[in-house]
Structures are given as structure tokens and as C-alpha cells.
KOLDO-224386 format. One record per residue (C-alpha): residue in one letter; x, y, z. Coordinates in pm, whole numbers, plus 50000, padded with zeros to 5 digits. Layout:
N
AXYZ
...
END
This chain:
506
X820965491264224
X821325516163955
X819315519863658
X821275511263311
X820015538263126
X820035570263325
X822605562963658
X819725572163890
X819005546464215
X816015522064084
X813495507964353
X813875479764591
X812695450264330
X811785428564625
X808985455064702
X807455457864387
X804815438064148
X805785407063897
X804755434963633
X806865459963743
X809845442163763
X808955427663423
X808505467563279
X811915475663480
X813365447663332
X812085458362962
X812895491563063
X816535487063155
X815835503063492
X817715468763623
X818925435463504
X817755401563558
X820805390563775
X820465425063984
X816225412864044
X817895379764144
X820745391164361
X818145410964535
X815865383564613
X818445361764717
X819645383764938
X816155388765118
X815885352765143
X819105352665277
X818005379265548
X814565364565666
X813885331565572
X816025316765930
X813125328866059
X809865326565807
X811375286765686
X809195294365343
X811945272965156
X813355241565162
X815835244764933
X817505276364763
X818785270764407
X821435300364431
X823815286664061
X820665277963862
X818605307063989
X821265331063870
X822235311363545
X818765311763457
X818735353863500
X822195356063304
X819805338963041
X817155363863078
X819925390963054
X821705374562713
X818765373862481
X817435405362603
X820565419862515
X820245401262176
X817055416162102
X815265380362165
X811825380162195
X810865372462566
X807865365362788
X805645392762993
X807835377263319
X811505373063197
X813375374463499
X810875378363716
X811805353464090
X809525326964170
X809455306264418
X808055269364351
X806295244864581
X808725212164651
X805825187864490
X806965196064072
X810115177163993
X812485199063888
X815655186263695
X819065180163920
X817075197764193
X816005183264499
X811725174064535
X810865160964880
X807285170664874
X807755183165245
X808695142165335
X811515122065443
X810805092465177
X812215113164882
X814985132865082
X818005137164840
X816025119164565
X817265145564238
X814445143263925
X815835131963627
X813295155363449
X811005189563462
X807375187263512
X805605207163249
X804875236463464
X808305234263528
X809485234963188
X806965264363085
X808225287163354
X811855280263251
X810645280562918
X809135317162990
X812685332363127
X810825329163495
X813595328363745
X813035301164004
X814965308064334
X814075269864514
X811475247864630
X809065259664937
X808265241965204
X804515224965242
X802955195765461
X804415164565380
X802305147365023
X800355183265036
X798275164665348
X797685191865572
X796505230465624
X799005241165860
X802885230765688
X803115219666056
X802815185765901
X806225189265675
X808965164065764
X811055193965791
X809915219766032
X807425241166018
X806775274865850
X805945306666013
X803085333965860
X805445366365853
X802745384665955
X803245370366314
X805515340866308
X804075319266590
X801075314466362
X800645287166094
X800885304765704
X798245275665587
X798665247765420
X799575223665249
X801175254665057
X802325277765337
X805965279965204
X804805299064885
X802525313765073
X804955327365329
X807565334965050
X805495362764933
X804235376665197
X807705383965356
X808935396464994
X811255365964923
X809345361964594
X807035379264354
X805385352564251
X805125316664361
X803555281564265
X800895261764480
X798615230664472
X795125228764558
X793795197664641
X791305208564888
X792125247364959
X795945245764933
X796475277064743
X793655295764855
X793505290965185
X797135300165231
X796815330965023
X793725341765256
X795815335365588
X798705355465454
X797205384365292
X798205375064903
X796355363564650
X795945321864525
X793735307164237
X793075270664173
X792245269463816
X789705250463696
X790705215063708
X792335198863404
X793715235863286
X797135234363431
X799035199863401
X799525181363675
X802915162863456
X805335157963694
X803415171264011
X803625140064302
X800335127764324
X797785134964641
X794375129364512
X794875126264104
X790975138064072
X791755163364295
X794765182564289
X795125210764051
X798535234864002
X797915271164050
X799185309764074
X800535326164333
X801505362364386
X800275395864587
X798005411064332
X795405396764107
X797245408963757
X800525393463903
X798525362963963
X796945362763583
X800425367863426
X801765337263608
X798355320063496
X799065325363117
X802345312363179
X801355276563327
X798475271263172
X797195251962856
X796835215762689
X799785193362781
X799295157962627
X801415141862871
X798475144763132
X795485124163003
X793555150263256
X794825180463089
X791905201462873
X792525206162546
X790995241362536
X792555277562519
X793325292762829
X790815318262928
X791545356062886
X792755357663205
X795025391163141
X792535411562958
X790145401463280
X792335414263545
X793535442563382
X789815454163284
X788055439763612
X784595456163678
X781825435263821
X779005459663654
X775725438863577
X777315406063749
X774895382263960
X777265373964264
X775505346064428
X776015342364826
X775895307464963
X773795303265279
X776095274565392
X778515293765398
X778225310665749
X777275304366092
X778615284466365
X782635284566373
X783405317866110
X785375339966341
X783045373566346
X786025389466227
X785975373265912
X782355378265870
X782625418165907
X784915416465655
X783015393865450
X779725417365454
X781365443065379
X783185430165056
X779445421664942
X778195452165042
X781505466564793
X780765443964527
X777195456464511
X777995492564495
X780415487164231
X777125472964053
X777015438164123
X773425420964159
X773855404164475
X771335371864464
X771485349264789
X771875310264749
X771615278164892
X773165248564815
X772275221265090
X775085196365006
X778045218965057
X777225207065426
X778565172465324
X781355181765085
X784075178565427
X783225143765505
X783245128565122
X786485149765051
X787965134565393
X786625097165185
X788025102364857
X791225122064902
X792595097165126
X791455068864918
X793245083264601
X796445087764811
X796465053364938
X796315040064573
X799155070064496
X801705064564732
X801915027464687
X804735036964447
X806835049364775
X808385013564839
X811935015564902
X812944997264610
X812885023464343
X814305056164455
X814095077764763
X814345061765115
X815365030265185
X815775016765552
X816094976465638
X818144961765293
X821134947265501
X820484911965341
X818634895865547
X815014908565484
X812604908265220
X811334930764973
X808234933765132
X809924939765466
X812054969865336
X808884985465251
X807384982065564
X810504996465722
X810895021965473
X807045031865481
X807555035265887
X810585054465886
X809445077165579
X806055088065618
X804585111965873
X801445104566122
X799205124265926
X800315104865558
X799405069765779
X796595083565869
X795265089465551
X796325061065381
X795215039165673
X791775058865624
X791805052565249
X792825015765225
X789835010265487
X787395030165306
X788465009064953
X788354978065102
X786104949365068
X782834951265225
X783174990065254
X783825006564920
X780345012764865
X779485023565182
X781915050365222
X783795061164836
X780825051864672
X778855073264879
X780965100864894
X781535100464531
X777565105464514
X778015137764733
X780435144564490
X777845142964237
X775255162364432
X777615189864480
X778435193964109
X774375198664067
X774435222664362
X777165245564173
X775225238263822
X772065252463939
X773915279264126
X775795289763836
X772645287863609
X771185314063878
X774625334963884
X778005345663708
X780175339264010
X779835329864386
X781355346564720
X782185335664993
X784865336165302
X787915315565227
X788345304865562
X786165305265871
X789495320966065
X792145337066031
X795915321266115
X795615303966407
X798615293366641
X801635268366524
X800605237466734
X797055246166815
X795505223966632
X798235195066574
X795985168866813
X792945177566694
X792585160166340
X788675173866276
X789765206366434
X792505208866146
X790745196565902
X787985223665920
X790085252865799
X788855236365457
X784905243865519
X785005267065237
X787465257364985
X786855219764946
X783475221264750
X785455235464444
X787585204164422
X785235182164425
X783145197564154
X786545208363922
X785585248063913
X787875278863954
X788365293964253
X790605321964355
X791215337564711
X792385372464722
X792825399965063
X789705418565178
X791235433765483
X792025424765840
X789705410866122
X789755436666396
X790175413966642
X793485400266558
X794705425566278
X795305396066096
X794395387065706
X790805378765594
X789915363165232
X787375365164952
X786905333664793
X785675339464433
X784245311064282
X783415305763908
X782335278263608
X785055257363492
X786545272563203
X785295303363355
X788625313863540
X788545348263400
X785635354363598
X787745351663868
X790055381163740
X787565400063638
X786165402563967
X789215405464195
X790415426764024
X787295453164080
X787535443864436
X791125446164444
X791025484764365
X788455491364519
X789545478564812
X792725498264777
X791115527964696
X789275526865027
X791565509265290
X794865499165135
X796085469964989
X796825446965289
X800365427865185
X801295457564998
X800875482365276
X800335472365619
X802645437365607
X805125440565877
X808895442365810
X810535410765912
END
């Protein structure tokens, strides 16, 4: 690759930021289509092994760049990311391209239409290479639970690269992508971002539409950023964000200064509140160290460290593990057999409501039964109010918990996860087991707030990825950038920037 403008070699695109491929882009250092080519050609390379996508989208990936290319060279006026790759999870539909959501019952079904994130990333000259791989409905924290295979963490494949969002998650951190798009229903951006070394954010819920994302959990589930820094992560915000009125959820506010935040972060004068709950039994020591020490960072860089407790974060596993699965059993009702997607048992001689039961069987994985078996029980007559109706109380108790936390402090820390990756297939039998590599993340859901996970190192016992889970106010989600971004440098400053510098070469 040459650049345009001077005939001297330009740097390996697939090794550098979103931003600096955008400036090399504006610069004329390369072209859209040569960013492209590049990526492809990485994906092409690695992903046998890393399985971050489902489905490469080669002709519209490089259609989409000659796009980028033509109105730049028309003097159009384009967005901070023309041309920059992403890579997007397989639960937004994405016109004449395949969306399984990581399940059998929709293989080969083609989308007649773009969900709105989609259609503001094309909209915004974003290049999207395919869909990524995640568990099957986004149930899961492993993408061991995907219909199709699992995916491997690049920084040692035989581990799991989180979930449900490990695809993305895996596409950056084995350079496939810049930039990449997750849900987070109950961790699934962050706590793949913390396994793998890059950085997620679940915006505050309601900010980015959820038009045209296959439901989970509709109260739940929230679209978010992906990438390996926290400005990279803030562009891609700006892009996706903002009032759609096609989602009846969507807030009709501006977007936060998200940009100006991570490109100014300091945390100077900031209460960072530390949650007592948030430690003991079952954090890998590890993780801790690494914890300590990004509070101990945050307070020389002049934070006011203030320590917290909020007693029914202790709860917030079992009424998320009520109420997600409830919402999905009411969601994936629509998955019949009759409409679109699988069908298995209409030979003539069976009924509509066999077909379904067939198709239902044949379509959906042990861990989507599970949690619709889980939900329909927990709806049903005689025990709706002692199990949703309780847990939605939790819910309620751990919205107070955050308001009287956030009334004490500008943003809470804590780890992402209590481990780092842990082996493909250690967990698979062991529901609970699974289902704990959530301790930290699920509180946010429940009580709509922004959250972002970004690297703070690795645990010296494995050499493997630890996160910092930021946590701010809804509406608040510059917070978030403000502060990772402070730690970000001075993290790098001190020890290196883990994905950028010590991620091994596939």
C-alpha cells in the first residue's frame, strides 16, 4: 500500500486506530478500497482459526468503500469514519444479508430491511465487512452457545472471547476490524471487551435504537461500541447514537459529548465511588491486583476515591436470571415456523401448531429452552408474583442503590469480570457456573445506566486481559469517556496499552 500523495509505503491499516485510518483516509495516505482489501485479507488469514464471523460480506463491503472513495473524490462532505471496517454482531438485520443471531431458526432467512444502527453506519460511509458470531438469541457469556461453532479469544484460542458478543469481540482483538458492534443485555459488550483486552460501552439504555435488533430482553438489551481504544469507541458512539422514532424506547435527547470527553479525559476533582459488593469470594486475585491498582491510578491522577455499598447488587443475578428469561419467552414466540426462517414438519399431514413444535425443537439451542422454559414458568399463573414480580422489585431496589450512589459520586469502579477467559467447554454443564461471569455487569441493565469496560492490564497469573468497568448516570455516558480515557493514557504511559502492544500475532 502506497500513499496517493507522496509514493512512500503507508502503514499496515489493520494495525492502526478507527481515527487514524479515518486521518489516512482524509489524508490520502490510502483509499477506502485499499483499508478494505486489507482487512479482508486479514480476515481471510486468521479468522479459520479465531471463527469471529459468521458471514463475510466481501461485494457489499467493497461497494460500500468504492462509495467512500467517489464522494471523497467529489469533494462530498463525509463522516469522522468514512471507510473505516467494522465488523457487526449477526443480531441487526441488515438488508440482502444474512442475520442468524448465532441460531439455526433464522439460517438463510435475508432481511428485507436495515435496522437503524444499520442504516446510520451505512449512512456514515462505515464499511461493514459481515456479521460476527455470538451465542445463539445473545443467551450466553461464552459464544460456546452459537448454533454455529464456537469462537476462540486470539489471545489464546482454547479460551472462550465472552459472550454473547465474543465474535466482535474477537474481531478486534486479532485486527480483523477496527471497530465493531455489540449488545448488552446483561454484560455482552463489556464483558467481552474485558476478556479480550479492547474496549466495550453499553450506553445508557434508550440512547441507541434497538430498531431492527432481534429481541432478548426488550427492557434489557441496549446496542453499543466496540473498538480498541476509548476515542475509537466514542467516534463509533456519535455515529449510532440518537432519537430514532421507530423505537418507542428510544430517548429523545442529544447524545452526550462523548468526543470532546474522550479526547479531553482527566478525572481531576471526580468522586469515583468503589462498591463493597463488588469483591470477595470468586474474583480471581489476579483481577483484583489489577483492580487496586487502577484505583490507586485513578486517585493519583486526582480522583476522590469514596468507598460504597450498595446491599442489593447481591440480588441483581437472580432477578436478572427472572426477568431476562421471562422477556425472551414472550420474544421468541414470534419464531414459529410459519413466517420465515426454519421450518421442519409441513409435509401435509400436521398442524400448524405441530410445525412449531417441530420447528421450535429442531431450531433452538439447550440454553434458548432453557430460558424460555424458565420464563414461561416464572410468568405463569400462580407464580408471576412470586418470582417477576419480585425480581422486578430488586429491580427497583437496585435503581435506588445506584441513585444514592450516584448522589454520593460522579462515577463508579469496579472489575468487569471476576476472571479472566476461562477455557472453551469449562463451564458448558455448569449453568450457575456460566452464568456468574455476569456478577459485575448485570446491575447496569437492570437500572438502564452507562457502563463501559476498557483494559487495565494483565493478571499475572495467566498473562491474560483484566477490565475496568466504569459505571455512570444515564445520560451520563460521557462520564464514561472522560474517565477511560485518563486511565487509558495513563495506563499506557506506565505499562503499555494491552491489545495495542502485547496482543499476540495470530
Amino acid at each position: 500500500m502506497t500513499d496517493t500523495t507522496t509514493g512512500t509505503p503507508s502503514p499496515d491499516p489493520t494495525r492502526m486506530t478507527a481515527a487514524a485510518i479515518a486521518d489516512g483516509i482524509a489524508a490520502g495516505e490510502f483509499t477506502a478500497v485499499e483499508v478494505t482489501e486489507a482487512h479482508l485479507a486479514r480476515v481471510d488469514a486468521v479468522d479459520e482459526k479465531v471463527h469471529a464471523f459468521l458471514h463475510v460480506d466481501r461485494d457489499g463491503a467493497l461497494a460500500a468503500a468504492r462509495a467512500v472513495d467517489g464522494r471523497r473524490a467529489a469533494g462530498e462532505p463525509l463522516g469522522a469514519l468514512a471507510g473505516v471496517p467494522l465488523a457487526l454482531k449477526d443480531i441487526f438485520t441488515t438488508e440482502g444479508v444474512p442475520t442468524t443471531v448465532g441460531s439455526k431458526i433464522l439460517e438463510g432467512w435475508i432481511p428485507p430491511y436495515d435496522a437503524t444502527l444499520t442504516k446510520r453506519l451505512k449512512d456514515a460511509g462505515v464499511v461493514v465487512l459481515g456479521k460476527t458470531n455470538m451465542d445463539e438469541f445473545a443467551m450466553g457469556s461464552s459464544t460456546e452457545n452459537s448454533a454455529y461453532g464456537p469462537t476462540g479469544n486470539p489471545w489464546d484460542l482454547t479460551r472462550i472471547p465472552g459472550g454473547s458478543g465474543g465474535g466482535s469481540a474477537a474481531a478486534l482483538a486479532s485486527w480483523q476490524a477496527p471497530l465493531a458492534i455489540g449488545t448488552d443485555t446483561g454484560g455482552s459488550i463489556r464483558q467481552p471487551a474485558a476478556v479480550t483486552g479492547t474496549v466495550g460501552v453499553k450506553p445508557t439504555y434508550g440512547a441507541v435504537s434497538r430498531y431492527g435488533m432481534v429481541a432478548f430482553s426488550s427492557s434489557l438489551d441496549q446496542g453499543g461500541p466496540c473498538a480498541r481504544t476509548v476515542l475509537d469507541a466514542a467516534l463509533l458512539h456519535e455515529v449510532i447514537a440518537g432519537h430514532d422514532p421507530l423505537d418507542s424506547t428510544s430517548i429523545d435527547a442529544p447524545v452526550p459529548p462523548v468526543v470532546e470527553a474522550a479526547r479531553n479525559g482527566s478525572v481531576e476533582g471526580l468522586r469515583v465511588g468503589v462498591i463493597s459488593e463488588f469483591r470477595g469470594d470468586g474474583y480471581q486475585a489476579g483481577v483484583m491486583r489489577r483492580f487496586d491498582e487502577s484505583v490507586e491510578l485513578l486517585a493519583a491522577l486526582g480522583a476522590e476515591i469514596v468507598e460504597l455499598s450498595c446491599p442489593s447488587f447481591t440480588k441483581a443475578l437472580a432477578a436478572y436470571y427472572l426477568i431476562a428469561p421471562s422477556e425472551c419467552s414472550s420474544n421468541l414466540a414470534r419464531f414459529d415456523g410459519l413466517r420465515y426462517g426454519l421450518r421442519v414438519g409441513d409435509d401435509g399431514t400436521r398442524s400448524a401448531e405441530q410445525v412449531t413444535a417441530l420447528t421450535r425443537e429442531a431450531g433452538f439451542g439447550p440454553e434458548v429452552k432453557r430460558r424460555v422454559m424458565l420464563g414461561t414458568y416464572a410468568l405463569s399463573s400462580g407464580y408471576y408474583d412470586a418470582y417477576y414480580g419480585s425480581a422486578q422489585k430488586v429491580r427497583t431496589l437496585i435503581s435506588r442503590d445506584f441513585e444514592r450512589a450516584f448522589g454520593q459520586v460522579d462515577v463508579i469502579v469496579s472489575p468487569t469480570t471476576p476472571t479472566t477467559a476461562f477455557p472453551i467447554g469449562e463451564r458448558a454443564d455448569d449453568p450457575m457456573a456460566m452464568y456468574l461471569a455476569d456478577l459485575c455487569t448485570i446491575p447496569s441493565n437492570l437500572a438502564g445506566n452507562a457502563a463501559m469496560s476498557l483494559p487495565c492490564g494483565l493478571a499475572p497469573e495467566d498473562g491474560l486481559p483484566v477490565g475496568l468497568q466504569i459505571i455512570a448516570p444515564a445520560m451520563a455516558d460521557d462520564r464514561l469517556y472522560r474517565v477511560g480515557a485518563a486511565v487509558e493514557a495513563a495506563f499506557g504511559a506506565r505499562w503499555g496499552h494491552p491489545i495495542l502492544e502485547e496482543a499476540p500475532t495470530l
